[in-house]
C-alpha positions as CSV (number, residue, x, y, z in Angstrom):
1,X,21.3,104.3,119.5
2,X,22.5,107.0,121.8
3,X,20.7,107.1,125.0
4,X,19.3,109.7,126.3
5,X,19.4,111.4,129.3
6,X,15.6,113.1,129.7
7,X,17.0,115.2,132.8
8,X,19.4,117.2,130.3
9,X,16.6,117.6,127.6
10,X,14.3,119.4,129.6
11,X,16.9,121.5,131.5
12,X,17.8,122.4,127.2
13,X,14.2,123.5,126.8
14,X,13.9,125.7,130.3
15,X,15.9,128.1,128.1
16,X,13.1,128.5,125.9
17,X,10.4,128.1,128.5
18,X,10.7,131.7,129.8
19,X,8.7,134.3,127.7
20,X,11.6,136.9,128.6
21,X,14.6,134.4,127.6
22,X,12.8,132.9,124.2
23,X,11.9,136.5,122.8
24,X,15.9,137.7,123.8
25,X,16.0,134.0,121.4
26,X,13.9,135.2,118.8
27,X,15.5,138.9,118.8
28,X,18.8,137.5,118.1
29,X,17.4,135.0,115.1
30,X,19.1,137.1,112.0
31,X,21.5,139.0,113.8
32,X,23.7,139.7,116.7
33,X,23.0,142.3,119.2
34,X,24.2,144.9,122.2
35,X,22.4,144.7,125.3
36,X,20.6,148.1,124.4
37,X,19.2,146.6,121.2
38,X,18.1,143.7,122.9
39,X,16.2,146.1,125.6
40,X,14.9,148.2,122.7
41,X,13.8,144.9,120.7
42,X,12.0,143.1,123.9
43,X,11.0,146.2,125.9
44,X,12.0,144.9,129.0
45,X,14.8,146.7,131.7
46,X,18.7,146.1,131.1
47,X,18.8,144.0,134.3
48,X,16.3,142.1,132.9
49,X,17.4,141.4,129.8
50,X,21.1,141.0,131.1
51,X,19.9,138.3,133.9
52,X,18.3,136.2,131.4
53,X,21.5,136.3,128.9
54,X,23.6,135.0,131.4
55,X,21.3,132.4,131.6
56,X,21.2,131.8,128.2
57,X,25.1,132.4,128.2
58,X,25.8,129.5,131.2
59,X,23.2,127.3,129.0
60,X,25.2,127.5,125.8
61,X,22.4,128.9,124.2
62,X,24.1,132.4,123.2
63,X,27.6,133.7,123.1
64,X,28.8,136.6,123.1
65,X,31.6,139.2,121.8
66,X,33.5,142.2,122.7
67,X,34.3,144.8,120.5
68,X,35.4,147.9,122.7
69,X,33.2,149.1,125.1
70,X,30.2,146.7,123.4
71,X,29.4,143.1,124.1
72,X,27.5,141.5,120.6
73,X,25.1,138.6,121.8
74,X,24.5,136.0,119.1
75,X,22.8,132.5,118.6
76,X,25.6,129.9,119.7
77,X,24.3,127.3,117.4
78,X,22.7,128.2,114.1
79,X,20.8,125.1,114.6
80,X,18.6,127.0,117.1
81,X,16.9,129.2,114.4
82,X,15.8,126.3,113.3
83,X,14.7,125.2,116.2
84,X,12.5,128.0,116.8
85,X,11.2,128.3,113.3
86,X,10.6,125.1,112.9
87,X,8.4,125.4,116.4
88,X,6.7,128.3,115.2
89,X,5.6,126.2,112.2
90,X,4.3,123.6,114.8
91,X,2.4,126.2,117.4
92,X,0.7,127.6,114.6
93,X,-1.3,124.4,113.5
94,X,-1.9,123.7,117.3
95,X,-2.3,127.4,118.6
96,X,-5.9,126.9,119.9
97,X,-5.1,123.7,121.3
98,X,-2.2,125.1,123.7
99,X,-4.2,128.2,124.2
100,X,-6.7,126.3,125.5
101,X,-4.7,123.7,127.5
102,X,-5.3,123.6,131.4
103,X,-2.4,121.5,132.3
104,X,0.6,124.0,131.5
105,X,-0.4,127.4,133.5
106,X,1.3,131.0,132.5
């Protein structure tokens, strides 16, 4: 059995930690996007948005694409989406729970 290291693992699930980051995630489930989408989708300011996908980018959760004067950002792994379905299937039988949980703060 590999071993594995913990340290990585939760670094891998800061990217999704961040309300900002995981709904650029979720935006970019079915398709790939510009940054102006993305700041349409998410409602939140181009340096916003653009700060957290370079995150993403440097994580190896998205990559991108140029075509002319546009960047396309796009999933990296199609594995994520189902990643993030499958969680959404999980939070939604546990919802109150979280909601309710004083140990992780907002």
């Amino acid at each position: 059995m590999k071993k594995t290291n913990y340290a990585i693992n939760a670094k891998f699930f800061r990217g999704f930690s961040d309300p900002t980051r995981l709904s650029v995630l979720l935006t970019l489930l079915d398709n790939e996007k510009t940054v102006g989408e993305i700041v349409e989708d998410i409602q939140q300011s181009q340096s916003n948005v653009s700060n957290h996908l370079k995150c993403l980018s440097d994580c190896g959760l998205v990559k991108n694409r140029r075509n002319g004067k546009n960047i396309y950002y796009s999933l990296r792994d199609p594995k994520t989406k189902r990643l993030l379905t499958l969680s959404e299937q999980v939070i939604s039988k546990v919802y109150a729970d979280i909601d309710a949980c004083l140990r992780y703060k907002e």
